[in-house]
Structure formats: structure tokens, C-alpha cells
FIGU-911693 format. One record per residue (C-alpha): x, y, z. Coordinates in pm, whole numbers, plus 50000, padded with zeros to 5 digits. Example, Ala and Ser with C-alpha at 12.3 -4.5 7.8 and 13.67 -1.06 7.14 Angstrom:
<setors>
512304955050780;513674989450714;
</setors>
This chain:
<setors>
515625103350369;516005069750160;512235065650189;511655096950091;513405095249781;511605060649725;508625075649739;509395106449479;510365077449220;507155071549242;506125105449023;508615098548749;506005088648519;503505116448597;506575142748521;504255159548274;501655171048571;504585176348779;506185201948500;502375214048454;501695215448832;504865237848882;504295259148562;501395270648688;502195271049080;505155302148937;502385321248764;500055319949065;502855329349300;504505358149023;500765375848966;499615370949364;502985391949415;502355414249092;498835419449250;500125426649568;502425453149393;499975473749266;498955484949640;502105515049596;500345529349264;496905529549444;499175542849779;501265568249594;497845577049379;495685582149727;498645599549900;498925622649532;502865617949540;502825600149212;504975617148944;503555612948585;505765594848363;506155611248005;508255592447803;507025558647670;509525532847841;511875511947587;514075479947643;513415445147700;510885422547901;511925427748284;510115437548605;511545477148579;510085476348214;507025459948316;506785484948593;507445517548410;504965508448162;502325502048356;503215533548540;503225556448196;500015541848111;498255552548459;500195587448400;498515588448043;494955580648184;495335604948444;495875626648193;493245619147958;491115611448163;491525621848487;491795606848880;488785592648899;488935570848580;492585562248668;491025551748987;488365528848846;491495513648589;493825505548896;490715482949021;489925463348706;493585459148661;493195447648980;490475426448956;491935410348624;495135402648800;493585383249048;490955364148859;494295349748646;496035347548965;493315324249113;492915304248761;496215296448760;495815282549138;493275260548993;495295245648679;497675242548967;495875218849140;493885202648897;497345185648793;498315176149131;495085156049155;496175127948913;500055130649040;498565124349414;496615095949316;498625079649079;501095078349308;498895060949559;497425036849286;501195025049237;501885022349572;498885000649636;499114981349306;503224975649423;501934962949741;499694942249605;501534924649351;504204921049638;501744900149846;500744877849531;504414867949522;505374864249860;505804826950006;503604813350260;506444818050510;506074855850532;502354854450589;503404829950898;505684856451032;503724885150986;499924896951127;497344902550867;496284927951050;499394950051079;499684939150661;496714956250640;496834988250815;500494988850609;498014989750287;495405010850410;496575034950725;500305039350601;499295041750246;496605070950336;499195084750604;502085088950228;499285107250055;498545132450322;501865138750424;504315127850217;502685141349891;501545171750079;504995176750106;505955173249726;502935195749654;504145221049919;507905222249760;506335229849396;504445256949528;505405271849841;509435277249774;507895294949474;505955318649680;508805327049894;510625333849670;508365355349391;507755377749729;511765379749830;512455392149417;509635416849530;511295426849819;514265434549724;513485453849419;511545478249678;514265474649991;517355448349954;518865463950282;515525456050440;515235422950242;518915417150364;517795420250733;514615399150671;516845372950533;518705368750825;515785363251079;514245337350880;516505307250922;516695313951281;512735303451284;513695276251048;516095264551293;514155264851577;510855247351417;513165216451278;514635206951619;510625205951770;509995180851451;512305157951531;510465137851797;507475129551589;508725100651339;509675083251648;505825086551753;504025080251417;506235050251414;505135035551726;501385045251679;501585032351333;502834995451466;500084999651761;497385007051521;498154973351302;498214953151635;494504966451711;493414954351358;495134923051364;492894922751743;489674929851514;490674906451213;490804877751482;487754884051695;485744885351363;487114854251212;486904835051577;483394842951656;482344808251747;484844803952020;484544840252153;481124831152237;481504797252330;484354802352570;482574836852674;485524853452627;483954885252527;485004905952842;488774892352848;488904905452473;487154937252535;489644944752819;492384935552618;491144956952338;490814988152541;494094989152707;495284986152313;493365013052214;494045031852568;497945029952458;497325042052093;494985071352262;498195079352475;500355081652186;497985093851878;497415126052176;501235140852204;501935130151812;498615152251697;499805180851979;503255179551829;502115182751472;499075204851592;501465233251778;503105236951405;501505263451264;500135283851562;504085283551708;505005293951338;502315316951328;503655332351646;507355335051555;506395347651202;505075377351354;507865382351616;509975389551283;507285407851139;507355433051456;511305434251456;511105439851056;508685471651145;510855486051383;513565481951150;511675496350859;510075522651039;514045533051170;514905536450835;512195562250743;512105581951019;515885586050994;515545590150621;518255565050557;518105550850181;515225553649966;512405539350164;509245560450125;506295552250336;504125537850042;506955518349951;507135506150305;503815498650387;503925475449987;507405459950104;505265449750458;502125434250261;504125411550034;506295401050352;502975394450502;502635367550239;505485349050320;503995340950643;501205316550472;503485293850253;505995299250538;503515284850774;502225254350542;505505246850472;505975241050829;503225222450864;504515200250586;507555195250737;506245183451062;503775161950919;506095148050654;507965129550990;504545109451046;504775102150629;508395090650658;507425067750918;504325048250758;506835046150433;509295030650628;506565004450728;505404998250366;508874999350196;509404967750446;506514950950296;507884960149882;511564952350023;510474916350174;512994887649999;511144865449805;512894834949864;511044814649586;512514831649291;512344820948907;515444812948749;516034840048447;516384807748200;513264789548393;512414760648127;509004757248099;506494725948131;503604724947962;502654687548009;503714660048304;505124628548127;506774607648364;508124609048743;508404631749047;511054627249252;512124642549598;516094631549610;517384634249970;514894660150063;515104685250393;513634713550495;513604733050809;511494763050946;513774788951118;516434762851192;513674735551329;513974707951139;510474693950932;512004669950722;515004650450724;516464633050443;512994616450218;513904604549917;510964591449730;510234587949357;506174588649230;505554576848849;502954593948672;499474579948765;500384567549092;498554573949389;500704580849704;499544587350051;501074602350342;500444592950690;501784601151028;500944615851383;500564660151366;503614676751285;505174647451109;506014665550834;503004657650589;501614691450436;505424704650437;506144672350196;503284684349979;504064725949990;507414716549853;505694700649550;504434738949406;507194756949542;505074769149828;508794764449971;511814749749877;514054726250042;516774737850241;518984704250112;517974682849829;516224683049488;512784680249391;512204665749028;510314667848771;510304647148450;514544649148533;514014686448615;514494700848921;511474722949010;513684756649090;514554755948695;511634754048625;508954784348484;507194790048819;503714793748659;503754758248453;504774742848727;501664753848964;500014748848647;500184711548667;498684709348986;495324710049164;494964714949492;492164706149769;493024717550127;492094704650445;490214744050510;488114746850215;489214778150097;485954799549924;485874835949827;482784862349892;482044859349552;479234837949356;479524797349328;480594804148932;483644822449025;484764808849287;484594778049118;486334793148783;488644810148985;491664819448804;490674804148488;489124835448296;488234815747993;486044792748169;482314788348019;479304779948228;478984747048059;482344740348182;481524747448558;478644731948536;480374699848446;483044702648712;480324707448965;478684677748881;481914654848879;481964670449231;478784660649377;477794694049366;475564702149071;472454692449266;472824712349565;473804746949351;470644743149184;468794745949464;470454773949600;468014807049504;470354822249237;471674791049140;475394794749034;475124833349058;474184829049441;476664845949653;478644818649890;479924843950190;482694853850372;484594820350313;481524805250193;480154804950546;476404800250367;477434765850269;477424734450491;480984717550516;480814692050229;479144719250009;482524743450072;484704710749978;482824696549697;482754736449533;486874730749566;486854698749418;484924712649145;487624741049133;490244713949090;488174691548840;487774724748590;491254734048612;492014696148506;495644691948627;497744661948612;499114658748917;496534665049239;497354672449618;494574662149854;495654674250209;493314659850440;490074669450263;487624649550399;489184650550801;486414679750915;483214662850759;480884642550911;479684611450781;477314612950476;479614647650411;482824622250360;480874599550157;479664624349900;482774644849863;485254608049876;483164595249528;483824632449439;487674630549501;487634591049318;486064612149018;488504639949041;491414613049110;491034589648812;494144586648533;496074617048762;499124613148926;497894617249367;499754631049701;496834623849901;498094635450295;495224611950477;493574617550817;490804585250810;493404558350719;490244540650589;490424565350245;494074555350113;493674515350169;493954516349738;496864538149742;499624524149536;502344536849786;501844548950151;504604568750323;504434569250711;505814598750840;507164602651140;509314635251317;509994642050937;511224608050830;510104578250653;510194554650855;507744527450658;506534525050312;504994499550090;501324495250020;498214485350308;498674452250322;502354456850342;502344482150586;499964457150802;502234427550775;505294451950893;502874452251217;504904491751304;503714527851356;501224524551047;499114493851201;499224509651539;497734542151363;495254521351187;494174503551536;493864532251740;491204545851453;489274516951443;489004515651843;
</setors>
């Protein structure tokens, strides 16, 4: 029920088409039972036991006044007139009532439209924004694929059944209840007995609805495993082919899909037996109502006439259709429930990088960094242990050390990717967590290890995020990068589209269009994790001068692979288990004759 009620917050805003949607959902339902009505005039007309009214009926708006006018009117045609052109009357009026009726429908609708998909634009703009903010951390824990059948599947699966229902309680309640006023006007000792059957049904269709959140939960989980399945296969082509793995994936992708078969079949026959069961039971009260009614008339108990009858039985006849989609609603609101359950999880993940309320901000880098007794641990495993270490603008630092020494966690702390679990990180005397989370990424560039391209053109991704960058300015920062010459060459130039990950681009090309990222954004401080380990040798050559370009009068973490780049580094930190355990420049590091000149050694063997 909490998600539920999430979810209605949701149409706060749209409370105008809401108020609009429902104004016009009563006149539907009041005329399609006013229209309904008019069957005893044409009855009582047909069967000629109509008694003329004389007198011109007085008093205020109700459903009697409305009533006895309309009957003095027919009398006065009938009169005037005659049968026949009372006759033709009765069907324009009849006509006219439900040409409103349906317009109002219409209205109806046409202001649920922008309520249904305004609500889903939130949702998806929520979850959205929620995945900007989120650290790295919760992307580790977490398949893409299941994050993205949260967005897409679960997101679809709140506007079909979720807002199905919120359309369904505007409308349908309505309808039930313009045709119960109706009854009991005509019969309330028959309305009275109707009244009674009804939440027997109700009863008995809720207890068959309660197994199928349990489903739609499960299929809902097993359907984000199978994307997560096709988000890997299509990112790991290469090695599906090379390791001919093709047949051990398609297996293992059939008995997924086999298992969401198994349980996508009794959730839809759950749902599916809704509205034929209500159907059924609908007209099991219908029958008992008719042998009720018809007891009442042929023991002329009360004032039940047979027209009056037969009008009381059509407009109980149309409680059976909202009755029915209401139902249906209900059941399929479960399967709703569940998918909001799934992306409520995704808007209620903790951000555990949050901005102080008074975060200072810091426009420029003046002086120092400085990690002060610095640790940090993933799920209780430890990464690094106690590094204190203090950088002065314009230095160059490098970090060194065998895999899983720590190296990229030492830079990730630098932006906030995470934050230490003991110690400070500082900043011109600041610690980073007080200060304004965007100036502080601001100072930074940063050139991964993955070069990491969008499917987009060579001018965007290389102006990415900077919206006020001109092509002068690109063009510039490509050729600081070593790339200018290749882009040229490329058919459109810097309007040519790169690819998925800019798969249409060698490996240097992909790293020198991220250096040229970093040189346009034109931070002060720079992070270089590994970016020249994957490239072969010309590659490295080309994109290293591009990295000394991008590298002069900045302030360098530079996490090296090929000890051979960082022999000029001013200080080199040697990393290992997630301590220092040297430090000092090359030559110092050589003379120490530890873990650093082993690591240098075994790279020049």
C-alpha cells in the first residue's frame, strides 16, 4: 500500500486534469444512467399505461423534478401532437442524451492522457536523475540489466496497471454508484437486496488476487536477469566467439527464458480468469436479483410495475461493466504494486556521497592536496590502510603497485567517487566532504584506463558536458591531443559518428578523443589511470606526447602500468595490499633496491 500511495504523489501536480478527468467521468456516468432511464417512458408509452401529467411541476433542481418535467412535457406532446410525434421526441431525446453522454467520455479521457504520461515522465526523469547521483558503488552491486528493465519493464508495467487503476477509481466508483441512486429511486427494497450480494463477489474476487504480486514480483526480477544475460553477450562479443561459447550461452539463455515462460503463464491465467470469473458471478446475482424481482411482482408486493422492473434490470446490467473493469484493475494493480516496489528501491537507494547543506565552494586550486591517514574499505575488505600523503600544486605523483594494490581506489577518493571510511582528504586546508560537490569535480580531468566514448559524433563527445564549447575550441583540444589529423580524415570530419563506445575508432584514436575531452575542459588537477596500458606501441607514443601536452603546469595522479612513463614523476608511491610501503622519486626508489626495482626488472625482462 506504501507504494501505492508513492505512486499517487506522483499526480499532485496534474490535480487540475485529475479534477477535470473526474468532472467529466460524473457527467458521463449521470447521463449513461439518465439515458438508460428513459427506457420506462418508451416502456410505459409502448405498453399505453402512461398517465398524462397536467400540472406543470414546481420546486427545485432534483431527479423527481427533473423527472416530472420531462414527463409533463411528453404528456403535452402527446397531446398536441399525438403518439407518433411523442414517439419520434423520446428518440431524439434519446439520441441527444447519448451523443453528450459519449462527449463527455471523451473530455474524460482526453485529460487522463497528460495525467498518465506525466506521471510516467516523472517517474522516468526521478529515476534518472537518481542514477546521475548514485556512487560508483551501487552500479558494482547492482546488474545493468535488471537497472534497466526497472526503467523500462516496471516503469511500463505502473502505467498499465497502476494508473489504470487511478483511472478506474475516477470513473468506475462513479458508475456504480450513478446506477445504485437509479436504483433505488425505482426499487430501494430491491436495491437493498442487490446491495447485499455484491460484496460477497467482492469478497470472493480479492482472496483469488492475492497470489499474483508474489508472481509479478518474481517474473519482474527474472525478466531483469535475462537482460542483464543480453546486455553482456552484446558487450562481450569478441570472447563469445573466440571461446565459442555460443551454445553454453544459448542454453543458459533458454532455461532463463524457460523459467520466466513458467511463471509469465499462471501470472497472465491469474490476471486473465478476472473478468470472465467476474463476468460469471455478476450474472449469478443478476439471475438471483430476477427471481427476486420477478417474486415481488407476481405477488404484487410494493410498487414494482413490470416497466419499472424491466428499467431497474437494464441499469443493474450496467453495473456489471465498471464492476468487471474494476476487477480487472484490481487484479492487475498486484502486478503494478510489484514493479513499484522494484523502482521505489532504485529512487530509495542511499546516496552515500552527500553534499554538506553549507558545502563551501572552490572555484580555483591554489595550493596542496592532502590524504591525512587515509582508509577505505569495500564491504568490510580492506583497500587502503592508513596513506597519508600530501601533493603541492604542480606536482606530478605516480602510483605504482601489483593489481589490487589499492591504486584507482587512491584516485576515486580524489572526486568523491567514494569517500574514506577513516581519514580526511584535503583540499587547499579543506576537507573534500565540505566541499560544493560540483567545484570540486570541476577541478579535475580525468583519463581512464577504458576509454570511455559515447554513440554520439567526435564534437560531442569531445565537448561533453561543456555546453558552451565552440568548434574552435575542440578543434584545439584535439590537436593538443594528437588527434586533429586523424578526425579530419574521418568522412564527416568532427560530425562523424564514433559508435557504440567509439568501437569505429582504433585504440589510441578512443584515448587521444579523451585526452582531448580533458585538455578542453582545462582542469587543474588531472588523474591519468593507466591510459596508455592497452595500446600498442606507436599507439603509446602518440597519445604519451598527448598526455605531456595535457600534463604541463597541472597538478598529476598519474596510476602507471609501463613504469617506463613516470621515470619524471616528482613523487612515486608504491603501493602495495593498500599501503605505502616506498616513496621518493626513480632514482630513489632504485637505490632503495625494494618492491619498486623488482617491478621495474620484471618489465624490462
Amino acid at each position: 500500500m506504501k507504494s501505492f500511495l508513492r505512486i499517487l504523489r506522483y499526480t499532485y501536480k496534474y490535480w487540475v486534469f485529475v479534477v477535470l478527468n473526474t468532472i467529466f467521468n460524473i457527467l458521463s456516468n449521470v447521463l449513461s444512467v439518465f439515458s438508460i432511464a428513459m427506457i420506462f417512458p418508451i416502456l410505459t408509452f409502448l405498453f399505453g399505461t402512461i398517465k398524462p401529467v397536467t400540472e406543470k411541476p414546481t420546486g427545485s433542481l432534483s431527479i423527481t423534478w427533473i423527472l416530472s418535467t420531462f414527463n409533463y412535457e411528453f404528456s403535452q406532446i402527446i397531446q398536441v401532437k399525438g403518439r407518433e410525434s411523442a414517439l419520434v421526441f423520446l428518440c431524439i431525446a434519446i439520441v441527444m442524451v447519448f451523443f453528450i453522454k459519449n462527449l463527455c467520455t471523451y473530455m474524460a479521457l482526453y485529460f487522463a492522457s497528460p495525467l498518465r504520461n506525466g506521471v510516467i515522465r516523472d517517474i522516468r526523469n526521478d529515476l534518472y536523475k537518481k542514477i546521475l547521483v548514485l556512487p560508483l558503488g551501487y552500479f558494482s552491486e547492482e546488474r545493468k540489466g535488471d537497472i534497466l528493465a526497472r526503467m523500462t519493464n516496471d516503469v511500463l508495467e505502473i502505467e498499465w496497471s497502476i494508473l489504470n487503476f487511478l483511472e478506474s477509481i475516477f470513473k468506475d466508483p462513479i458508475a456504480i454508484l450513478a446506477s445504485v441512486f437509479a436504483m433505488l429511486y425505482i426499487s430501494p427494497q430491491l436495491t437493498l437486496f442487490v446491495l447485499l450480494l455484491l460484496p460477497v463477489t467482492a469478497l470472493i474476487i480479492g482472496q483469488l488476487a492475492k497470489s499474483l504480486k508474489r508472481s509479478s514480483q518474481l517474473g519482474q526480477s527474472k525478466l531483469g536477469y535475462i537482460l542483464s544475460l543480453i546486455e553482456e553477450t552484446l558487450s562481450g562479443q569478441r570472447i563469445v566467439k573466440g571461446f565459442n561459447a555460443g551454445s553454453y550461452l544459448a542454453n543458459r539463455f533458454d532455461k532463463e527464458v524457460t523459467g520466466y515462460y513458467h511463471i509469465a503463464v499462471g501470472m497472465f491465467r491469474r490476471r486473465d480468469l478476472s473478468s470472465p470469473f467476474t463476468e460469471f458471478l455478476s450474472m449469478c446475482v443478476v439471475a438471483i436479483v430476477l427471481w427476486f424481482g420477478g417474486r415481488l411482482i407476481i405477488m404484487n408486493q410494493g410498487s414494482l410495475s413490470a416497466a419499472s422492473f424491466i428499467t431497474f434490470m437494464v441499469i443493474f446490467s450496467q453495473i456489471i461493466s465498471p464492476a468487471k473493469s474494476f476487477s480487472t484493475s484490481f487484479y492487475n494493480i498486484q502486478k503494478g504494486m510489484a514493479s513499484a516496489d522494484r523502482v521505489l528501491k532504485i529512487l530509495d537507494a542511499e546516496n552515500t556521497i552527500i553534499e554538506l547543506p553549507n558545502a563551501q565552494p572552490i572555484p580555483l586550486f591554489k595550493e596542496s592536496i592532502e590524504y591525512r591517514s587515509v582508509s577505505f574499505s569495500y564491504q568490510k575488505e580492506p583497500v587502503l590502510k592508513d596513506i597519508s600523503v600530501k601533493i603541492d600544486k604542480g606536482q606530478t605523483i605516480a602510483i605504482v603497485g601489483p593489481s589490487g594494490s589499492g591504486k584507482s581506489t587512491f584516485a576515486d577518493l580524489l572526486p568523491r567517487f567514494y569517500d574514506p571510511t577513516a581519514g580526511e582528504i584535503i583540499i587547499d586546508g579543506t576537507n573534500t566532504k565540505s566541499l560544493n560537490l560540483i567545484d570540486l569535480r570541476q577541478l579535475m580531468g580525468i583519463v581512464t584506463q577504458e576509454p570511455i566514448l559515447f554513440n554520439d559524433t567526435v564534437f560531442n563527445n569531445i565537448a561533453f558536458g561543456m555546453t558552451n564549447a565552440t568548434k574552435e575550441d575542440v578543434i584545439a583540444a584535439a590537436k593538443v591531443a594528437n588527434a586533429h589529423d586523424y578526425i579530419v580524415k574521418m568522412e564527416q570530419g568532427y560530425d562523424s559518428i564514433i559508435g557504440d563506445r567509439g568501437t569505429k575508432l582504433s585504440g589510441g584514436e578512443r584515448q587521444r578523443l579523451t585526452i582531448a575531452r580533458a585538455v578542453l575542459k582545462n582542469p587543474p588537477i588531472l588523474i591519468l589511470d593507466e591510459a596508455t596500458s592497452s595500446l600498442d606501441t606507436e599507439s603509446e607514443k602518440l597519445v604519451q606526447d598527448a598526455l605531456f601536452n595535457l600534463m604541463k603546469n597541472r597538478t598529476s595522479i598519474v596510476i602507471a602500468h609501463r613504469l617506463s612513463t613516470i621515470q619524471n614523476a616528482d613523487l612515486i608511491l608504491v603501493l602495495q595490499s593498500g599501503k605505502i610501503v616506498e616513496q621518493g622519486n626513480h632514482h630513489q626508489l632504485l637505490a632503495k633496491n625494494g618492491l619498486y626495482k623488482r617491478l621495474v626488472e620484471l618489465q624490462q625482462f
